[in-house]
N, C-alpha and C positions, 0 to 999 in steps of 0.2 A: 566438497570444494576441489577434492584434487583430480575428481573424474571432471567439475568443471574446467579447469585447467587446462588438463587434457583435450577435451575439445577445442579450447580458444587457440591451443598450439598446432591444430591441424588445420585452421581453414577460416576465412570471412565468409558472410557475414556471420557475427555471433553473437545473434539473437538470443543466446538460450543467455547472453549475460544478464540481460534487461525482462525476458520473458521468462521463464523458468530455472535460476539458479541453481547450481546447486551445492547444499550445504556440506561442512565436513573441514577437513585442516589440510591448508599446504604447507609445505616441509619445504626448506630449504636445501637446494640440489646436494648432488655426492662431494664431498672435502676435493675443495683446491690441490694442484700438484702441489712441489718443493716451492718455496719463494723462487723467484727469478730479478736477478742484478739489472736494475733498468738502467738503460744505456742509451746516449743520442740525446736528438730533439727532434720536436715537431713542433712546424709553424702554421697555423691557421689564419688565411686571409680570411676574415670575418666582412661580412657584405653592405654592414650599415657599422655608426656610431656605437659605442657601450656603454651602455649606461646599470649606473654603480644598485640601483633596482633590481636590477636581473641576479645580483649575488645575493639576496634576500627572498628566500624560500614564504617567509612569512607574510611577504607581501605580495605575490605572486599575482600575476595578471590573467587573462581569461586569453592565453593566446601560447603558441609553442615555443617562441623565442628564446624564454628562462631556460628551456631544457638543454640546452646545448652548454650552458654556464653546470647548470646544476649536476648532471652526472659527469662533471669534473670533481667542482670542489664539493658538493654533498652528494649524500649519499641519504635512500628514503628505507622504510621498512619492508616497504613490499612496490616494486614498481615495473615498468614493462623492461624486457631483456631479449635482444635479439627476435627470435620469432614468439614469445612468451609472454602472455599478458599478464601481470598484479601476480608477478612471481618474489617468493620471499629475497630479500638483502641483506639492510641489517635483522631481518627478522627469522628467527629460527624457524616459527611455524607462524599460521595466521589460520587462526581458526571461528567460525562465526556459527551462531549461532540456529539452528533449526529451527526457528521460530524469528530468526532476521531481528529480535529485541536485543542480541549485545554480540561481540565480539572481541575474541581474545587473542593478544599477541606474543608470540614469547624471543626475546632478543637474544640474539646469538652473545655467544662465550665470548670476552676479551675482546670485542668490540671499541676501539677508541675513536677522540675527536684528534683533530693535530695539534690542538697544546697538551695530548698527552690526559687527559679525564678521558676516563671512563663513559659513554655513551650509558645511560641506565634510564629505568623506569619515569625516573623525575625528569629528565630532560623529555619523553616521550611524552608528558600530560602538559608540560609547558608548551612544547611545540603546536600541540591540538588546542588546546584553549585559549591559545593567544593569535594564534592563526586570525589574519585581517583580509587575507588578499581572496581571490576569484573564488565564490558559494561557499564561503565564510559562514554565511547565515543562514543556508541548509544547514551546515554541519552544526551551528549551533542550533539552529531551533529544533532537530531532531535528537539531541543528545541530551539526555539526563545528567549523566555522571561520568568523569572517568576515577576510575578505580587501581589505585597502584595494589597489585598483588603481592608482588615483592621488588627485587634491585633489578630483575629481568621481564618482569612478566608485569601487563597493560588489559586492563579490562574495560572495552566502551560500555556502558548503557543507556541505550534508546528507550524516548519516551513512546514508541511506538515499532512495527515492527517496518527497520528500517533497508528497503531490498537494493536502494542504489548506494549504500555506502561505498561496499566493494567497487565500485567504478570510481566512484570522489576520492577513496582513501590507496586504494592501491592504485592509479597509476598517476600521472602528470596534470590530471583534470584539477587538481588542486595541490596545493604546496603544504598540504597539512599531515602529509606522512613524510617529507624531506623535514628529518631532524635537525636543529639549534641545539647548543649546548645553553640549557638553560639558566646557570651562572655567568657563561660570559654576556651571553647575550641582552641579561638586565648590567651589567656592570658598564657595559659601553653605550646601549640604548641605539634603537633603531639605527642612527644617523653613522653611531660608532661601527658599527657591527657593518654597513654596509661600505665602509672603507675600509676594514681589517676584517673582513671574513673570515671564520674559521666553522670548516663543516667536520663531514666523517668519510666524504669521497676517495675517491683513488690521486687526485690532488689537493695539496697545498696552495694557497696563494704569496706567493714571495714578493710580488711586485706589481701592484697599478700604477699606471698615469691614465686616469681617468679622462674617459670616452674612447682609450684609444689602445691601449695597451693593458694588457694583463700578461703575468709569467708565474708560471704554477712548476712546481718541483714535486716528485713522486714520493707522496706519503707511504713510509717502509711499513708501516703496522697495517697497511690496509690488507682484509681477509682476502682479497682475492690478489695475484701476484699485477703487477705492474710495469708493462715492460720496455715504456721510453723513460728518460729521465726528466728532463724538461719540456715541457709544455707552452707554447708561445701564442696567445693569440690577440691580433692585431687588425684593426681597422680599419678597412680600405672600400671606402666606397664607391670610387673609380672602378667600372669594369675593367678597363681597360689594363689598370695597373695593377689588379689582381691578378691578367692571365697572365702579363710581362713576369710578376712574381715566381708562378707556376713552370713559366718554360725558363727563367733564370738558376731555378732551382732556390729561389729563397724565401718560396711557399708550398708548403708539402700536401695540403689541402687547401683547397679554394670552394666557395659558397657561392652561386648565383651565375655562369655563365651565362650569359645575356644571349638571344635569340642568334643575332648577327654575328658575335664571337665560336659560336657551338661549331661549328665546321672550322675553323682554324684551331681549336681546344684539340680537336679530334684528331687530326694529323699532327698533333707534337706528339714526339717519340717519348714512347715509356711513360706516357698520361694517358686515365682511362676517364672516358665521361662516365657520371654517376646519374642516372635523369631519376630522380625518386619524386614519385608522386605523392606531394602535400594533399592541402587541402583546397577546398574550390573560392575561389573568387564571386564576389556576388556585390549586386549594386540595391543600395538603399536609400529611403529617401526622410529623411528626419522631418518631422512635423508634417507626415502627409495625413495624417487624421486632423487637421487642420481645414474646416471648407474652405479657408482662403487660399490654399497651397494648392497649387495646379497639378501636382502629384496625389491630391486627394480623390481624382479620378480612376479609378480604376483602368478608362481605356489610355488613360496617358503611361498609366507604371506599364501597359501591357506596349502600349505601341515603342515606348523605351527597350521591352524586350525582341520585339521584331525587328527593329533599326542596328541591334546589334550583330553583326556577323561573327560570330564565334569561333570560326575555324581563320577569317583571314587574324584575328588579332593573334589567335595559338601560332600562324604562323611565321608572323613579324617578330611576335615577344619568347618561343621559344620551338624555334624551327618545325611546329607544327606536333610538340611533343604531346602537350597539354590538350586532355578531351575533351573539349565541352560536354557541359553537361545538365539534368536538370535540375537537381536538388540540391542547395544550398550547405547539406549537411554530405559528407561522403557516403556513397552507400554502402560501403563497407566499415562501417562507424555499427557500432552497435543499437540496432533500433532503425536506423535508418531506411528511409521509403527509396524505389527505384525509381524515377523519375523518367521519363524520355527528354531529352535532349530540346529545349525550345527553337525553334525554326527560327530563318532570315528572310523578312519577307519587308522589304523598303515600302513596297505598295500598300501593303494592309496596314505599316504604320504611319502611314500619311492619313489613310483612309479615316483610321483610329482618332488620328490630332485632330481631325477634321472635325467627325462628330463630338468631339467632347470640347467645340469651340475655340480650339488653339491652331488653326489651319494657319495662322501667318508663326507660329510657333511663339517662345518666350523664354525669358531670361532667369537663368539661376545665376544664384551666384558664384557659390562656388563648388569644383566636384574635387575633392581631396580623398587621393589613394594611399594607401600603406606605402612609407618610404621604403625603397627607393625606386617603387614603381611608378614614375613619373611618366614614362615615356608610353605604357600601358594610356597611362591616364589623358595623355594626349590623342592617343587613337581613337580611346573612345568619347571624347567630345565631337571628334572630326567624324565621325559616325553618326554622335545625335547631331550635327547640325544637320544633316541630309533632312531631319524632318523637324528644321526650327528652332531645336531647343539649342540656346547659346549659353556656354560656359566658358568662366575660367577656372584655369588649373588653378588648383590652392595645393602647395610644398610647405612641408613643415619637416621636420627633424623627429626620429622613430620614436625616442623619448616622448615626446611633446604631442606625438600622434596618437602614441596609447593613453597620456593623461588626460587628454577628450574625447578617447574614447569612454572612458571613465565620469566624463562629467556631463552623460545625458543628454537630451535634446540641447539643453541653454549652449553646449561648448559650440554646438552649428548652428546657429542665430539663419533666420531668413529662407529663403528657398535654395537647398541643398541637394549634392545627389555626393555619397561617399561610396569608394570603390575600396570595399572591405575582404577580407579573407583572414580565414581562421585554420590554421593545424593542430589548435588546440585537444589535446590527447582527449578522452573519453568516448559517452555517447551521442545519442541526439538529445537527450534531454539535458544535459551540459550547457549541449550548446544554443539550445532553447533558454535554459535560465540565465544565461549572461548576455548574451545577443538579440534576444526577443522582449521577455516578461518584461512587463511593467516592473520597471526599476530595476532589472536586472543589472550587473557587472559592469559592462560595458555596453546596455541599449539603449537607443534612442526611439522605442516602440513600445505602443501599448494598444495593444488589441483585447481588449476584455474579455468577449466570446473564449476563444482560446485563451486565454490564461486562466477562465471558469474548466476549461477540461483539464487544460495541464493540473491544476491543483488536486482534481478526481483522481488524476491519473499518479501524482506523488502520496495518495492517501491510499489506492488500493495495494492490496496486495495477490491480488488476481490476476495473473499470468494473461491469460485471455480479453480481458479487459483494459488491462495498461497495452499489451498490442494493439487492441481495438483505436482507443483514444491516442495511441503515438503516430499512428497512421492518420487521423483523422485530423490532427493539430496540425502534421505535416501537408497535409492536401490543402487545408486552409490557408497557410502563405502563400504555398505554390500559385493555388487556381485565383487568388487574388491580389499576384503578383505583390504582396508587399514587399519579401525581399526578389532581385531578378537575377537569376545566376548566370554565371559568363561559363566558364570553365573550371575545371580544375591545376592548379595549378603541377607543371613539370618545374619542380626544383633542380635546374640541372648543377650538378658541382663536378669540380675535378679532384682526381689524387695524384700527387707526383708520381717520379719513379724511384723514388727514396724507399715507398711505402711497400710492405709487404703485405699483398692482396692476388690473389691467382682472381680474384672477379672483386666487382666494384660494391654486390651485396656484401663482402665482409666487413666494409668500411660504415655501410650505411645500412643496417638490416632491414631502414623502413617501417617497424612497426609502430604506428602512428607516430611518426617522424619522418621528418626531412634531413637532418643535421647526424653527423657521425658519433659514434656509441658504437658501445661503448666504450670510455676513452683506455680504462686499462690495457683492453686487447688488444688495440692498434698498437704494429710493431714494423719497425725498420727495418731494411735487408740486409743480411750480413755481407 
């Protein structure tokens, strides 16, 4: 494992995670410096609503959001770090097995939660067995046993030999290595726990006013040094009033500079734009295996992709940062296929409507985007109407948008088209089991054919053959348009000039993230 390591630290794509692992123990890096006296604050204009979900590692959703909460106040065993993928945390080493049937963890010395207990082996099996949130049900239907060794040390047993854990367990693909303290967290009970959060992160939570406010204070026992002292982050889902923040000085980081603002963001003195590339944007269409649903044509999901112009939306919604692209999944995601880019061709998708009997076009009802991309969501109706199809925007609030995503075809009643995007940390099979399967996490699709391979493909253990059929599942959406990709998305943000950064990669490393990390080593100027 730590020559695989090694590789994932030099370069995408890293296929050998999904294709050829390889086994053996990673160690936790060289001892931290002296402690350091954290001093200041930093304020985070946060780009949507908060909701009190996202501080509950246990319930974690199929999407990147959490993360930005979570490597504050929690803290995971083994997670991504700067350029470093499923590198040790709380975990001393992480070592799995030659044979992919178990996996053993060993927790670092003197490790605490912030009321002062001890992080240990029991909180470690409670964390994993109670785990509810995004491939829950991978992780349990592959798991035998966990086996407490002693007060530090965590052994998994798979009922079979299981080669994607390493992706589920070590980084953000799942909330199942982001530790609970497994006393408090049965003493207060879900509801408790997510209004008095108490993790093992490099933050404390001192104060919410829920949706809108959080104030976190620098846990002094955390193993690695910490070097602001408060932490503020704040709700503002006005662009506008974010950037006013940023150039007033009474926001140090800002999330989401909107296409139209990015040149004005750019000429404020002693702000650096951050443009970190998430994940891709793609449009789906709920109940198109449905023969009544006009989406159940193939040439209609296809002429939907032609009528989209790709590069004018990248360059209304973010000055043209964002690549279109043609695979739904990054192709720099582990596993992921390269796709070409789908063309803009108005003529061929008229031509399209035409033969699949919609020449006078028709009516969805509604196309509802990931808040608070509204204004995305506007262009691209104003788009499909060029060939017919008439929609309204459907706005819901972030919260409310992930809980139906969560509630399957039923939560999108009628003829639908949703303008989805996932930064969701892992691979492509991740993002297949939440997104696609039948019944997955958060899908509202079921294609049987492919989910007959996918299953092949989570039973072998054959290097050459899980490639074979990962590529093969991927071509299958693609060339049959069920989902339609737009772009990728350019997350652009800012940093004040409060913050100490000689380049805008130290705020935001990027590795399978958009949002800033990690939060310990962000420091003020003196």
């Amino acid at each position: 494992m730590r020559r695989f390591l090694a590789v994932l630290r030099l370069a995408l794509p890293l296929l050998a995670l999904i294709y050829a692992p390889v086994v053996g123990t990673a160690t936790a890096g060289a001892p931290q410096p002296a402690k350091v006296t954290p001093q200041g604050k930093v304020v985070l204009a946060w780009h949507t609503g908060i909701s009190s979900v996202w501080l509950d590692p246990q319930e974690q959703a199929a999407m990147l959001t959490p993360t930005n909460f979570q490597y504050a106040l929690h803290d995971a065993l083994v997670k991504n770090y700067r350029d470093r993928f499923a590198d040790p945390a709380l975990a001393e080493s992480f070592d799995i097995a030659k044979d992919f049937k178990s996996a053993t963890v060993v927790l670092r010395q003197g490790i605490k939660f912030h009321n002062g207990d001890s992080v240990t082996a029991e909180d470690v099996k409670f964390t994993y067995e109670n785990y509810r949130g995004a491939q829950a049900d991978v992780l349990k239907e592959k798991t035998e046993r966990v086996e407490i060794v002693d007060d530090r040390t965590v052994r998994f047993h798979f009922k079979e030999p299981f080669l994607d854990f390493e992706v589920l367990y070590g980084t953000s693909a799942t909330g199942a290595g982001w530790i609970v303290p497994a006393k408090y967290y049965q003493q207060v009970g879900p509801d408790g726990f997510k209004q008095k959060p108490i993790g093992a992160g490099p933050y404390k939570l001192v104060r919410q006013e829920p949706g809108i406010r959080l104030e976190f204070e620098a846990f002094e026992d955390y193993y690695r040094p910490v070097h602001v002292k408060q932490l503020v982050m704040v709700s503002v889902p006005e662009a506008s009033t974010r950037v006013a923040m940023i150039e007033r000085g009474e926001a140090d980081i800002m999330y989401l500079v909107p296409g139209e603002l990015i040149e004005h963001v750019k000429n404020l003195r002693g702000v650096q734009l951050a443009p970190t590339l998430g994940g891709p944007w793609w449009l789906e269409f709920p109940g198109f295996e449905d023969p009544k649903n006009p989406f159940y044509d193939k040439r209609v999901r296809q002429a939907v992709s032609y009528a989209l112009n790709r590069q004018a939306l990248s360059q209304a919604e973010t000055a043209g940062f964002s690549p279109p692209l043609g695979n739904w999944i990054p192709d720099d995601w582990p596993g992921a296929i390269k796709w070409p880019a789908f063309e803009y061709d108005l003529a061929k998708a008229k031509q399209l409507m035409a033969e699949a009997g919609h020449g006078s076009g028709f009516q969805v009802d509604w196309l509802t985007p990931l808040p608070p991309y509204f204004s995305m969501g506007e262009r691209i109706i104003s788009q499909l109407l060029q060939i017919g199809i008439r929609a309204r925007l459907q706005t819901m609030e972030r919260g409310t948008f992930f809980k139906n995503l969560q509630g399957g075809r039923e939560a999108f009643p009628g003829t639908q088209i949703l303008l989805n995007i996932s930064g969701s940390p892992g691979d492509w099979a991740g993002r297949y089991r939440a997104y696609f399967q039948c019944g997955g996490f958060s899908s509202r699709t079921c294609v049987k054919e492919l989910d007959g391979k996918f299953e092949q493909y989570e039973r072998s253990v054959d290097p050459a053959e899980r490639k074979t059929l990962a590529e093969e599942i991927q071509r299958g959406i693609l060339e049959n348009y069920y989902f339609v990709p737009v772009y990728r998305l350019a997350f652009i943000n800012a940093i004040g000039p409060k913050i100490a950064a000689s380049k805008w990669e130290e705020v935001f490393p990027t590795v399978q993230s958009v949002y800033a990390y990690p939060w310990e080593e962000i420091r003020l100027k003196k």
